[in-house]
BALOBA-1460 file (C-alpha; in Angstrom, 3 decimals):
// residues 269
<rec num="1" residu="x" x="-28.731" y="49.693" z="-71.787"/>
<rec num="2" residu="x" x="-26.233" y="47.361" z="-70.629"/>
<rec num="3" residu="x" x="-22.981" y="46.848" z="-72.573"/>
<rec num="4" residu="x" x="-20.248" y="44.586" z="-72.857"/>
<rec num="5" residu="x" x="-17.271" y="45.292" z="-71.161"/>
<rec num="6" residu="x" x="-14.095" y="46.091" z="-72.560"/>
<rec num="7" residu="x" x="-11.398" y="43.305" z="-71.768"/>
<rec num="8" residu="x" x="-8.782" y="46.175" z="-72.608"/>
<rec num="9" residu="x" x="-10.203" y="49.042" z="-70.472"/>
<rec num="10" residu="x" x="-7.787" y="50.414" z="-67.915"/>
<rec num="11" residu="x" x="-5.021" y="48.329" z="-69.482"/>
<rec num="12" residu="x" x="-1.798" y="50.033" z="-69.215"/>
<rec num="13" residu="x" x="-0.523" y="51.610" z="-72.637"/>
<rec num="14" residu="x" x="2.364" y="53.088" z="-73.197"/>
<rec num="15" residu="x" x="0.985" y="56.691" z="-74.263"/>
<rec num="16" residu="x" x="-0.853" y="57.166" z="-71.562"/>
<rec num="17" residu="x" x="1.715" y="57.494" z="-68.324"/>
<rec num="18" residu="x" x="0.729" y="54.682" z="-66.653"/>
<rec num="19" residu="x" x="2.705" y="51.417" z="-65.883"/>
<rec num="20" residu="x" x="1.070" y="48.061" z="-64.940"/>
<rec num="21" residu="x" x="2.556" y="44.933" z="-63.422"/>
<rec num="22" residu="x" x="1.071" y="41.656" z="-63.552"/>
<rec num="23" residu="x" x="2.106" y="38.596" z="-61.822"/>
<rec num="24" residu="x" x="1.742" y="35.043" z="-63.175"/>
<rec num="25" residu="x" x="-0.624" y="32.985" z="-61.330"/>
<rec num="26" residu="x" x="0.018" y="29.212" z="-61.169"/>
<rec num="27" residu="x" x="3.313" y="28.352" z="-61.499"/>
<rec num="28" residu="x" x="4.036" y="25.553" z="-60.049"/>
<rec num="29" residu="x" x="7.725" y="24.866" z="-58.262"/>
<rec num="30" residu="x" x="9.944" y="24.826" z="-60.807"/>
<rec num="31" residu="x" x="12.294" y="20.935" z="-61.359"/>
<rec num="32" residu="x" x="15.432" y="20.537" z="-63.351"/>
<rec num="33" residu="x" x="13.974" y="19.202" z="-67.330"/>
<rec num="34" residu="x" x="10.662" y="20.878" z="-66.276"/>
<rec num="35" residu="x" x="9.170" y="22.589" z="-69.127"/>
<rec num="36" residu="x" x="9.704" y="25.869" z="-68.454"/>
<rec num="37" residu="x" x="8.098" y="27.652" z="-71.770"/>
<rec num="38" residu="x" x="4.660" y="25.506" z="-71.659"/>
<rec num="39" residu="x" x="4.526" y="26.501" z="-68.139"/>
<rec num="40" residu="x" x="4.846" y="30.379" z="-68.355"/>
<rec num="41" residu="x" x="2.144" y="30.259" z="-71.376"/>
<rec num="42" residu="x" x="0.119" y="28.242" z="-69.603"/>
<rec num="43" residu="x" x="0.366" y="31.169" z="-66.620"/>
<rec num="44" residu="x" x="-0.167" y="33.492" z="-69.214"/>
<rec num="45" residu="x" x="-3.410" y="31.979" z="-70.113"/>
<rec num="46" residu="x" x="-4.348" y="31.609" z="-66.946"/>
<rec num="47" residu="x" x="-3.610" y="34.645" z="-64.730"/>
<rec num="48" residu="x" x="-6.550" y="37.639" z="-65.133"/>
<rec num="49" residu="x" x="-5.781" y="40.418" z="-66.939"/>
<rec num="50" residu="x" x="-2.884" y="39.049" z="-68.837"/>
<rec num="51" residu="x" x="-4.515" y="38.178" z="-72.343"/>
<rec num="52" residu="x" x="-4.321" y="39.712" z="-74.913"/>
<rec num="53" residu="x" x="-0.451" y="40.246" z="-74.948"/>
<rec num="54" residu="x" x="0.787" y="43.723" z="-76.769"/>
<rec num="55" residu="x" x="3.813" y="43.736" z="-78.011"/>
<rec num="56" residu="x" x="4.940" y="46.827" z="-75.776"/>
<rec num="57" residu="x" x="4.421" y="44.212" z="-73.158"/>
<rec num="58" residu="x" x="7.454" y="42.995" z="-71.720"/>
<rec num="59" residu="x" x="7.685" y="39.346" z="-70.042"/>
<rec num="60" residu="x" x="10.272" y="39.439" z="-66.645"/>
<rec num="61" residu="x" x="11.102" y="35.959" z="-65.558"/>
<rec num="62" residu="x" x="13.516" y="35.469" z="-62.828"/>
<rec num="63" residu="x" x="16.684" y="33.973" z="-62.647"/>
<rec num="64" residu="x" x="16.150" y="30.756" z="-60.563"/>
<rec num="65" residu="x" x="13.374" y="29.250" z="-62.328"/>
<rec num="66" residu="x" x="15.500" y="29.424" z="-65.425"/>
<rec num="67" residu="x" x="18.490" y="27.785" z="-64.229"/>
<rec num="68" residu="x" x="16.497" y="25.347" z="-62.248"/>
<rec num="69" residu="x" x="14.620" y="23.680" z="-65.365"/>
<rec num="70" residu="x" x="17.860" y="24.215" z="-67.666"/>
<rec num="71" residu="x" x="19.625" y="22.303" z="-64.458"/>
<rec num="72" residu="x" x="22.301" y="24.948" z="-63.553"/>
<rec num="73" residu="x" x="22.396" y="23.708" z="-60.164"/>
<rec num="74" residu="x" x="25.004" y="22.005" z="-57.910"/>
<rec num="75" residu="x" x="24.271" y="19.684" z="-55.144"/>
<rec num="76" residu="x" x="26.141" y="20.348" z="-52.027"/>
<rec num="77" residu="x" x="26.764" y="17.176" z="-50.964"/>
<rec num="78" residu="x" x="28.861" y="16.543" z="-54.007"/>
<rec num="79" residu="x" x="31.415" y="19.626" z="-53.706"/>
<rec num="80" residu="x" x="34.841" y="19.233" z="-51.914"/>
<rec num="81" residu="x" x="36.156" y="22.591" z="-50.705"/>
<rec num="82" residu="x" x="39.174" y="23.517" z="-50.898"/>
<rec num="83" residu="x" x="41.739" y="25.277" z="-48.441"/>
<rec num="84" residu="x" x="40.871" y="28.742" z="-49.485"/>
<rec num="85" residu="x" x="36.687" y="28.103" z="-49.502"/>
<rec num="86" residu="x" x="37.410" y="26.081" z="-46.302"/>
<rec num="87" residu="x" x="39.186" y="29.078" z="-44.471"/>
<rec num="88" residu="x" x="37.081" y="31.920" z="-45.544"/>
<rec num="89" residu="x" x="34.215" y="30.099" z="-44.274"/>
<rec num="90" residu="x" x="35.498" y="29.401" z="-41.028"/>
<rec num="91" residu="x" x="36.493" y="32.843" z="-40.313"/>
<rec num="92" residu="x" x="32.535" y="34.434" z="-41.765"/>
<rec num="93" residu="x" x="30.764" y="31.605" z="-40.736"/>
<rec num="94" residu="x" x="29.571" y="30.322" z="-44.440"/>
<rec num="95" residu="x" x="28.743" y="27.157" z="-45.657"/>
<rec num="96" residu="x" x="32.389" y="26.335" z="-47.436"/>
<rec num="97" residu="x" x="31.259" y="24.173" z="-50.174"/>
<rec num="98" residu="x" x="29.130" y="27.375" z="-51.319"/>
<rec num="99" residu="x" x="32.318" y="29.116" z="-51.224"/>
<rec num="100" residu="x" x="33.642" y="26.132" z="-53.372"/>
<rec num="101" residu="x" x="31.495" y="26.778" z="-55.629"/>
<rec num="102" residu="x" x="31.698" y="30.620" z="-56.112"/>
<rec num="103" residu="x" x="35.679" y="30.595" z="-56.832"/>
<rec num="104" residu="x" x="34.809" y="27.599" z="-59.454"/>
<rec num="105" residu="x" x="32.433" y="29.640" z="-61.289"/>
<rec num="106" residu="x" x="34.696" y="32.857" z="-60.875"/>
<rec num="107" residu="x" x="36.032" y="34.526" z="-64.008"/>
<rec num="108" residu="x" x="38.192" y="36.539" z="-61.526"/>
<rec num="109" residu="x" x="38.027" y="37.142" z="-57.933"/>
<rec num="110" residu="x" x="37.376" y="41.344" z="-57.769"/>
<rec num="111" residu="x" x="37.293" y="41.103" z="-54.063"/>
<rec num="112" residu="x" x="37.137" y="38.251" z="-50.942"/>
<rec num="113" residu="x" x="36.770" y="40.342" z="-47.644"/>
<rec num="114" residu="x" x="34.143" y="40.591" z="-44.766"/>
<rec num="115" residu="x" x="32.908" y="37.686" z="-45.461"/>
<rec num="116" residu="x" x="31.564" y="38.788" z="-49.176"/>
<rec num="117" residu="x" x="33.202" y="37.458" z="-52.372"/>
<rec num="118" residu="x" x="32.325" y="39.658" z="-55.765"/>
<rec num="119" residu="x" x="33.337" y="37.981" z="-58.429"/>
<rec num="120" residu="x" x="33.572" y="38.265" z="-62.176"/>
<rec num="121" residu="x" x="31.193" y="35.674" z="-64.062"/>
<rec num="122" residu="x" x="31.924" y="34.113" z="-67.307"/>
<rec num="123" residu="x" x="29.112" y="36.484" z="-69.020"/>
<rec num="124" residu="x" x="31.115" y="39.680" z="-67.232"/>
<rec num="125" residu="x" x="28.596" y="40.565" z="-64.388"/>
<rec num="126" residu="x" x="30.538" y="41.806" z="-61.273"/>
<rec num="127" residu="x" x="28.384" y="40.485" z="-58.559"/>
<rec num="128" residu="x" x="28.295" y="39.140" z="-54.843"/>
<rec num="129" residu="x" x="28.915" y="35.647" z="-54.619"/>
<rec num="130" residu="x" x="29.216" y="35.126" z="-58.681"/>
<rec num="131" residu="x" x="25.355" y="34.948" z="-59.006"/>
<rec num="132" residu="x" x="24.959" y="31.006" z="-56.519"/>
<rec num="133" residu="x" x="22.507" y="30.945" z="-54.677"/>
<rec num="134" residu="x" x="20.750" y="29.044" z="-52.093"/>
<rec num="135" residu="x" x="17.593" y="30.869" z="-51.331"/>
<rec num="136" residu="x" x="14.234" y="30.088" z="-52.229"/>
<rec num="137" residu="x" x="15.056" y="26.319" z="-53.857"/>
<rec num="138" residu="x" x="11.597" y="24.721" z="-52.402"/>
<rec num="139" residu="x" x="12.940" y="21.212" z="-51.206"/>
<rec num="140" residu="x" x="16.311" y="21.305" z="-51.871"/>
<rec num="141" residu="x" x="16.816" y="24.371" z="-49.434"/>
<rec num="142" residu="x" x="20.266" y="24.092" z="-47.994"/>
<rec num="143" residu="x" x="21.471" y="21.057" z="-50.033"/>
<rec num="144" residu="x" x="21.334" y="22.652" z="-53.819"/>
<rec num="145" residu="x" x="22.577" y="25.975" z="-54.985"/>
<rec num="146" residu="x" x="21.601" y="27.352" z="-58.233"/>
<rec num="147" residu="x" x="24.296" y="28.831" z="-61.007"/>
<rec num="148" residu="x" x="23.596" y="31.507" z="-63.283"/>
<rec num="149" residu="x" x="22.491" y="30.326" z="-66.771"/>
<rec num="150" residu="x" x="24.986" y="29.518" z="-69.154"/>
<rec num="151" residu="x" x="23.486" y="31.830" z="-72.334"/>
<rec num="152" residu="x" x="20.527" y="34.318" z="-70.319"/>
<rec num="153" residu="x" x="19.683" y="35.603" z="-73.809"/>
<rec num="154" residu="x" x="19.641" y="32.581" z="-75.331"/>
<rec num="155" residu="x" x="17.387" y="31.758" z="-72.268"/>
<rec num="156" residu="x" x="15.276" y="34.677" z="-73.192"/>
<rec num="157" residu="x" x="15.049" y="34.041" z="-76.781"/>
<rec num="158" residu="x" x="13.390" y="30.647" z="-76.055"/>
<rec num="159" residu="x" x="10.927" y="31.793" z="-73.829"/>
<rec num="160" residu="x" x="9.978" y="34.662" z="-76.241"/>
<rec num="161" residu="x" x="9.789" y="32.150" z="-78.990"/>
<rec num="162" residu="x" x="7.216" y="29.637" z="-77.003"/>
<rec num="163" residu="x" x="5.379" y="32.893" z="-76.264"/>
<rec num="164" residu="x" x="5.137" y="33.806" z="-79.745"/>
<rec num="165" residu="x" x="4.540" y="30.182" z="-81.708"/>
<rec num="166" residu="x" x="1.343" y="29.524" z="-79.059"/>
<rec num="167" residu="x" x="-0.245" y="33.186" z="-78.512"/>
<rec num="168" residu="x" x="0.759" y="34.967" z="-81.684"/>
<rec num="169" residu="x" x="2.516" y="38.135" z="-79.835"/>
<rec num="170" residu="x" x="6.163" y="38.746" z="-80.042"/>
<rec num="171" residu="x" x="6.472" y="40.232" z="-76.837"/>
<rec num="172" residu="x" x="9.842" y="40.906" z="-76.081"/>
<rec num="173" residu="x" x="11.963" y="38.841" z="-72.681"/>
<rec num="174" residu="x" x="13.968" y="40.106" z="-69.803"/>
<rec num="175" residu="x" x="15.777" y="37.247" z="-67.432"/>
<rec num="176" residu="x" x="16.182" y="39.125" z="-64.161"/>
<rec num="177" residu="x" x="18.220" y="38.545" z="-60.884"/>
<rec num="178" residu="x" x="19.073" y="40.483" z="-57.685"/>
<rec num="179" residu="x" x="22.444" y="42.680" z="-57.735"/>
<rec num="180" residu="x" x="24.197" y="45.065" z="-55.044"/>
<rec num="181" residu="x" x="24.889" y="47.898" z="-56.224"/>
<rec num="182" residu="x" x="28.654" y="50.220" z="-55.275"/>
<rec num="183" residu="x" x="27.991" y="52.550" z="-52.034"/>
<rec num="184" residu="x" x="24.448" y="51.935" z="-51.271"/>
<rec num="185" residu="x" x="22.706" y="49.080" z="-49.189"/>
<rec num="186" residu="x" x="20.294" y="46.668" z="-50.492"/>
<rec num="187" residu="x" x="20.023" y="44.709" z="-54.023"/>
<rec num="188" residu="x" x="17.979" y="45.812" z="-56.808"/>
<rec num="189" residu="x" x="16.409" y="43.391" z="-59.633"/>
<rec num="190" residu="x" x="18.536" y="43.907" z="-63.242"/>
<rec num="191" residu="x" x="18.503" y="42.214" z="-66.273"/>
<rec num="192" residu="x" x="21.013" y="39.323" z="-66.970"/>
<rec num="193" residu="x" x="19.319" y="38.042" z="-70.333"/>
<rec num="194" residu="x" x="17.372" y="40.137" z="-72.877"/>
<rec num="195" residu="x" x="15.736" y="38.814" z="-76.130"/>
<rec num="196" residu="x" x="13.605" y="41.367" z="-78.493"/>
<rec num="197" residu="x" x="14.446" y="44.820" z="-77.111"/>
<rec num="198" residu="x" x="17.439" y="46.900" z="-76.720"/>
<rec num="199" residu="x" x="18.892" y="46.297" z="-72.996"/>
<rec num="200" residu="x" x="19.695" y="50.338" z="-72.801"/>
<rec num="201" residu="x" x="17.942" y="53.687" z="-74.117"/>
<rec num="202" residu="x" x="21.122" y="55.721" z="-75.738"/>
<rec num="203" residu="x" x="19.374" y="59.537" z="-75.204"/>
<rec num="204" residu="x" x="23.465" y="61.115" z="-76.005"/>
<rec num="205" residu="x" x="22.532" y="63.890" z="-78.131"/>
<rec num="206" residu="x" x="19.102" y="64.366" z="-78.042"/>
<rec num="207" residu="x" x="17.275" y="67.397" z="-76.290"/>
<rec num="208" residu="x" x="16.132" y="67.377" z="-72.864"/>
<rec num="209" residu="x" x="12.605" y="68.870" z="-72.168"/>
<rec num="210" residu="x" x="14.237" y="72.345" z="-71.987"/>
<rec num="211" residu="x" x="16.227" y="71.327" z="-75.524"/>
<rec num="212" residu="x" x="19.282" y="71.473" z="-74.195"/>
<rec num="213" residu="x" x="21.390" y="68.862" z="-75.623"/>
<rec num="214" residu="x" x="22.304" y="65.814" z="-73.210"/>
<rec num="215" residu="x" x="26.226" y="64.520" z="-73.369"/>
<rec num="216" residu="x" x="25.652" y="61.343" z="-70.891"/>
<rec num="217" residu="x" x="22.374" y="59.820" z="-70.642"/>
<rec num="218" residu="x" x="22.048" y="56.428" z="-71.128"/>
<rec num="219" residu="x" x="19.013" y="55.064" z="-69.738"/>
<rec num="220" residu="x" x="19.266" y="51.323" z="-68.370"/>
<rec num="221" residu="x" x="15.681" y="50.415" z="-69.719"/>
<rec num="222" residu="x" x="15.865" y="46.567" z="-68.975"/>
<rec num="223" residu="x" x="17.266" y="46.603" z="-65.564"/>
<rec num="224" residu="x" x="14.109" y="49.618" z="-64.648"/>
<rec num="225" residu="x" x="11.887" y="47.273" z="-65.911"/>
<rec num="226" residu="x" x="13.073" y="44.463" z="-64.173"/>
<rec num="227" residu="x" x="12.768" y="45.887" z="-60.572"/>
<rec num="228" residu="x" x="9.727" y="47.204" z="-61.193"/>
<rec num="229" residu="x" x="8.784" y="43.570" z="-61.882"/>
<rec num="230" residu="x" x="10.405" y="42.687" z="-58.976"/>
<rec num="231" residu="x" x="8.315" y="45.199" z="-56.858"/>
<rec num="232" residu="x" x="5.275" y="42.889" z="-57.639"/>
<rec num="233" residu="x" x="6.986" y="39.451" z="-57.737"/>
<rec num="234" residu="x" x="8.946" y="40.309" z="-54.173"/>
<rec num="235" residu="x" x="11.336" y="37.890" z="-52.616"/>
<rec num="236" residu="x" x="9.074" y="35.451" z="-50.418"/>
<rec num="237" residu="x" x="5.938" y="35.430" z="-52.273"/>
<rec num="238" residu="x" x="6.577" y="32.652" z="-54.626"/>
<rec num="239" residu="x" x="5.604" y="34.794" z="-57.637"/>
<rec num="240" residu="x" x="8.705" y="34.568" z="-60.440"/>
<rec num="241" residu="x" x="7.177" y="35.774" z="-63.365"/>
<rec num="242" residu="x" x="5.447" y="39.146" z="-64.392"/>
<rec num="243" residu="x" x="3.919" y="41.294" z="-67.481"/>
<rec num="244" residu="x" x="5.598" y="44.394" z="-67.522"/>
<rec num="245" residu="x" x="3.044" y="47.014" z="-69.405"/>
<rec num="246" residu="x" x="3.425" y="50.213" z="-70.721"/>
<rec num="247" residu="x" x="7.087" y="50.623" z="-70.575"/>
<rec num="248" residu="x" x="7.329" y="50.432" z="-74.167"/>
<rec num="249" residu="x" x="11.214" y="49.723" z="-74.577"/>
<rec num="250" residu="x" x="13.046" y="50.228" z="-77.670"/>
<rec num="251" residu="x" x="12.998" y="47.085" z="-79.670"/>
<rec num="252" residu="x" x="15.135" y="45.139" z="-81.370"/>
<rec num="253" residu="x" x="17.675" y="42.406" z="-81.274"/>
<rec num="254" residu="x" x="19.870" y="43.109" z="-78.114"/>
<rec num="255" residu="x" x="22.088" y="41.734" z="-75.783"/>
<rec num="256" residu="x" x="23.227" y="42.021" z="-72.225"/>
<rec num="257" residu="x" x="26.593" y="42.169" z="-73.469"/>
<rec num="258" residu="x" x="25.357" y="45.640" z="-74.693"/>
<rec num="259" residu="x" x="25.098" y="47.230" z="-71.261"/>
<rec num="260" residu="x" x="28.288" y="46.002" z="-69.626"/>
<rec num="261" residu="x" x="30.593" y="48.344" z="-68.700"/>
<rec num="262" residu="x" x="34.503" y="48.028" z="-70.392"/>
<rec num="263" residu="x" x="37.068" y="48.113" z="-67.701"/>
<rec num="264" residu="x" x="38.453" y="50.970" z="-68.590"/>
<rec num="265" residu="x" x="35.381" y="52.970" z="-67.605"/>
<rec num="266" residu="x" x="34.895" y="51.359" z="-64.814"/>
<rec num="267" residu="x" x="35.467" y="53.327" z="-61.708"/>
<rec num="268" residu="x" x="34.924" y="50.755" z="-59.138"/>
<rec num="269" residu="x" x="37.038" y="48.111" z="-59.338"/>
């Protein structure tokens, strides 16, 4: 007797111990004004597997894509660099209007040596080169940098509001990006913009599994979720969006203002 399958079985669920990430299919490259929300639910819709959303499904879309369509971008060609952007260039061999750009953006300069600026952005990330970027801009590679977005939650909350008017879920939104991170190589993905779940998991006074009581753990739920994202999406594989299921984050109304560090706990700088 033949029967009907399931279009839930083997999904990911967040009892179960299992997490699932599921890349967007179809997404075309992204243009400044481009409709960003009718384009990630029309991925949605059309990617296997990703219907029907739960809402202990989380939605990671990356960083570029966002500023691209909300037009955070500066074209090269229109950037005059100053002393300071034209001499550290000269001496690391970068591109000095980049540089021009980075110390524009710059809250504060935390540190402009070997050829690596970290900087302090208006929203308070500490982060190489203030968050520009010139990678993976499709035809305007080498000419156009991206910024940051201005408001990444506010970015979030839109998205998760499209998602939610046209599927009927409420499935919360992480905006992600690449960081360094202090005395190890490479960059990890982390959350920049959050919109429908709490950015960190406060465990300070609950039991561990042996029940004794823990003083210091704070888990940083959004930024695990958004490299495991990332581990599908990858850096060259034109994938920037991805269903995040089973990691059942706590939800709620958060920000990423919530899991910035005050200066005076900060050891690093």
């Amino acid at each position: 007797m033949s029967r009907t399958a399931d279009p839930n079985a083997g999904a990911a669920d967040p009892s179960d111990g299992r997490l699932e990430v599921i890349a967007l299919d179809g997404i075309p490259e992204i243009q400044v004004g481009d409709d960003l929300e009718s384009l990630l639910v029309e991925a949605i819709r059309a990617t296997p597997g990703a219907l029907p959303l739960a809402e202990h499904d989380v939605l990671v879309v990356t960083q570029k894509i966002v500023s691209k369509a909300e037009g955070a971008t500066v074209d090269l060609d229109t950037v005059d660099a100053s002393p300071e952007a034209v001499e550290f260039a000269a001496r690391w061999d970068r591109d000095p209007r980049q540089i021009e750009v980075v110390l524009r953006e710059a809250k504060r300069v935390v540190r402009m040596a070997n050829g690596v600026l970290i900087t302090e952005t208006p929203h308070g990330f500490i982060c190489a080169n203030g968050g520009v970027d010139a990678s993976n801009l499709g035809p305007g590679s080498g000419r156009v940098v991206t910024l940051l977005p201005v408001n990444p939650d506010a970015s979030a909350t839109r998205i998760r509001t499209a998602v939610r008017e046209r599927l009927g879920v409420d499935v919360p939104v992480i905006v992600s990006d690449s960081f360094g991170r202090p005395w190890r190589w490479g960059i990890v993905d982390v959350a920049i913009g959050v919109s429908g779940l709490l950015p960190l998991d406060d465990m300070r006074g609950l039991p561990d599994a042996d029940g004794r009581i823990m003083h210091s753990t704070i888990r940083a739920t959004a930024d695990e979720i958004a490299t495991a994202a990332e581990l599908v999406l990858r850096k060259t594989a034109r994938r920037p969006v991805a269903i995040v299921r089973g990691a059942d984050p706590t939800r709620g109304e958060g920000r990423i203002a919530d899991a910035l560090m005050p200066r005076e706990f900060d050891l690093f700088q």
